[in-house]
C-alpha positions as CSV (number, residue, x, y, z in Angstrom):
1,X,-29.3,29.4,43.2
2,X,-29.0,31.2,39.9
3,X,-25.9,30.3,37.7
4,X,-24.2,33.6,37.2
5,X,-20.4,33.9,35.8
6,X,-19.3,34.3,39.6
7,X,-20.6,30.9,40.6
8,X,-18.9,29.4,37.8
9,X,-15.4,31.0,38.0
10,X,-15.8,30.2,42.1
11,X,-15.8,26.6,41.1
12,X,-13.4,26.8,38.8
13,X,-10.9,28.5,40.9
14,X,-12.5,25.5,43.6
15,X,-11.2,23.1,41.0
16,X,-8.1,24.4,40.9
17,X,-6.9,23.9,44.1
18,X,-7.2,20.1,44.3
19,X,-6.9,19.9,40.1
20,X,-4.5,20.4,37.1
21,X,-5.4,23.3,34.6
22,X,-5.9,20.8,31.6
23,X,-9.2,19.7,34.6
24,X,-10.7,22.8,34.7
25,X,-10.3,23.3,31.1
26,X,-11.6,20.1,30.1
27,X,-14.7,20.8,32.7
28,X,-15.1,23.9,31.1
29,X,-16.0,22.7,27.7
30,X,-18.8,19.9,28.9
31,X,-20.1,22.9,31.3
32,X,-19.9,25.1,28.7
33,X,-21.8,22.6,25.7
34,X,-24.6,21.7,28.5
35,X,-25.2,25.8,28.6
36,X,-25.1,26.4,25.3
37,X,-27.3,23.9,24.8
38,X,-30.0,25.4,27.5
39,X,-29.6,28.9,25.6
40,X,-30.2,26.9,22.4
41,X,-33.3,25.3,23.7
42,X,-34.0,28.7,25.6
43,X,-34.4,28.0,29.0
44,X,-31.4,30.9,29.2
45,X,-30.6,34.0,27.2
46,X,-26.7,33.7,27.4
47,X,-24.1,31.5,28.5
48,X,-22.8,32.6,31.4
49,X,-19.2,30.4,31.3
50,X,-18.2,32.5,28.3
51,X,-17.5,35.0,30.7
52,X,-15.1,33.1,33.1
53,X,-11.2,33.3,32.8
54,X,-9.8,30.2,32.4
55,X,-6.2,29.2,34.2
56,X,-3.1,29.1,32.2
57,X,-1.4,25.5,31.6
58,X,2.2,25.4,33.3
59,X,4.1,23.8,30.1
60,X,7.1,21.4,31.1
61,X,10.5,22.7,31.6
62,X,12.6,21.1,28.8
63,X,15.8,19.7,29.3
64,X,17.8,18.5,26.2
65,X,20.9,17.6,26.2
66,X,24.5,19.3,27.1
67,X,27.8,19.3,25.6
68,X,28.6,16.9,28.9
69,X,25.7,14.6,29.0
70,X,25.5,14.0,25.1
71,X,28.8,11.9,24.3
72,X,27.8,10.1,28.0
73,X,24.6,9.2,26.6
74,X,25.8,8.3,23.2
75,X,28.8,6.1,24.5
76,X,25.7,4.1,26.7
77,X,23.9,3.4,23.2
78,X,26.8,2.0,21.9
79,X,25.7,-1.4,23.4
80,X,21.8,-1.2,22.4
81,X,20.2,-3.2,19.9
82,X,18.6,0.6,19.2
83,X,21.6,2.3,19.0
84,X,20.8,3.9,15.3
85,X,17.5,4.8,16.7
86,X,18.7,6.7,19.7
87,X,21.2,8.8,17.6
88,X,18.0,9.1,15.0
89,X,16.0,10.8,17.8
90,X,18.4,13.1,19.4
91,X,19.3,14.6,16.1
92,X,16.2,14.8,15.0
93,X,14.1,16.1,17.7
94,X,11.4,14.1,16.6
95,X,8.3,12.6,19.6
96,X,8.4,9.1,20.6
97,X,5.2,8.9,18.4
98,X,6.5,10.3,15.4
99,X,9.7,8.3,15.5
100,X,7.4,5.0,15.8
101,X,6.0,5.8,12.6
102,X,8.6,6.6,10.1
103,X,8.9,5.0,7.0
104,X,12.0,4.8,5.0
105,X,11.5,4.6,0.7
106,X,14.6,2.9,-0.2
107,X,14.3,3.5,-3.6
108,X,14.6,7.4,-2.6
109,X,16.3,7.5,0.8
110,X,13.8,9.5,2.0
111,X,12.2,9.1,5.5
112,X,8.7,10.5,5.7
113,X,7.1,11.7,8.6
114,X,3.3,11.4,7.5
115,X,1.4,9.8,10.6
116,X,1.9,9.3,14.5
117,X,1.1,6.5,16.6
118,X,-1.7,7.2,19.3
119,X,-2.0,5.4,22.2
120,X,-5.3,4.6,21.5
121,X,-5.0,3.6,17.5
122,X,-3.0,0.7,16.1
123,X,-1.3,2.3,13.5
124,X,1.7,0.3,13.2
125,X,-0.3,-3.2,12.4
126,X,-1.9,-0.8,9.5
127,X,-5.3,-0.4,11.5
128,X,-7.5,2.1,10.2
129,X,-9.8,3.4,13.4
130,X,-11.7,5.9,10.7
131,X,-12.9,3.1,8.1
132,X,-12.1,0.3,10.8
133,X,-10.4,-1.7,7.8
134,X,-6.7,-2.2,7.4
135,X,-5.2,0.2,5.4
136,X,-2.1,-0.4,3.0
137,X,1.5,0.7,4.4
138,X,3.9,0.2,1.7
139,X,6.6,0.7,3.9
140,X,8.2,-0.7,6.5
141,X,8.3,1.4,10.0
142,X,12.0,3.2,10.6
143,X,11.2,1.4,14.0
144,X,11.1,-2.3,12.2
145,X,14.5,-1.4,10.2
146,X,16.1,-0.3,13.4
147,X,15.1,-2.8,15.5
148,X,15.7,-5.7,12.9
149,X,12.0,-6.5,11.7
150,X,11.3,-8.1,8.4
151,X,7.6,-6.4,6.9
152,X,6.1,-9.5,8.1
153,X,7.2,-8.8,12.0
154,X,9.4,-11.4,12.4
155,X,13.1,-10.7,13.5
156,X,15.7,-10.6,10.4
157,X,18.5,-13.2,11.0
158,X,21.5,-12.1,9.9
């Protein structure tokens, strides 16, 4: 069976039907890299999944907030221990990630956005996963000030 452009986008649209877009694109690239790497070894003149159309993600429907739902969700925060954080986050717009991540400079009053936590990093504890050494945070998390954290990560008694 020769590998032509037709066998390729068969399988992809194959993949499709049982598979997400972000699939098909993420086989894409590893097909793709082994066949470039055959026409960089020349066993092949051209890659022949440069030539397939690849599907279209879907992107999620957003939903924010309305005029009715806002004061309802606001009035339910009133109770939480993360109250300032919620009404941080819905005026903000900012991820769940980003938000995790803030650091406050009292000397400035400026929040700073500079980093976001991964689910596969410990950036909170100060991990570095590039040098795979601790890195300095002179700054508490927003999250830790919200929540009621001292720098060392134990709860502030009031």
């Amino acid at each position: 069976m020769k590998l032509t452009p037709h066998t390729i986008q068969h399988f992809y649209n194959k993949l499709l039907e049982a598979h997400s877009p972000k699939t098909v694109k993420n086989t894409h690239g590893i097909l793709s890299k082994a066949i470039n790497q055959a026409v960089a070894l020349a066993y092949i003149p051209s890659n022949p999944s440069s030539l397939c159309t690849l599907p279209k993600g879907d992107k999620p429907a957003i939903h924010p907030l309305d005029s009715d739902t806002l004061p309802h969700f606001l009035s339910i925060c009133q109770s939480d221990t993360l109250e300032n954080l919620f009404i941080f986050a819905i005026f903000t717009g900012l991820r769940r990630s980003e938000i995790i991540c803030l650091t406050w400079d009292f000397e400035t009053s400026t929040i700073y956005i500079h980093r976001q936590l991964q689910p596969w990093r410990e950036i909170i504890n100060g991990w570095s996963p590039r040098t795979g050494s601790p890195e300095p945070s002179p700054r508490p998390p927003l999250l830790w000030i919200c929540c009621g954290i001292s720098e060392s990560g134990n709860w502030k008694t009031a």
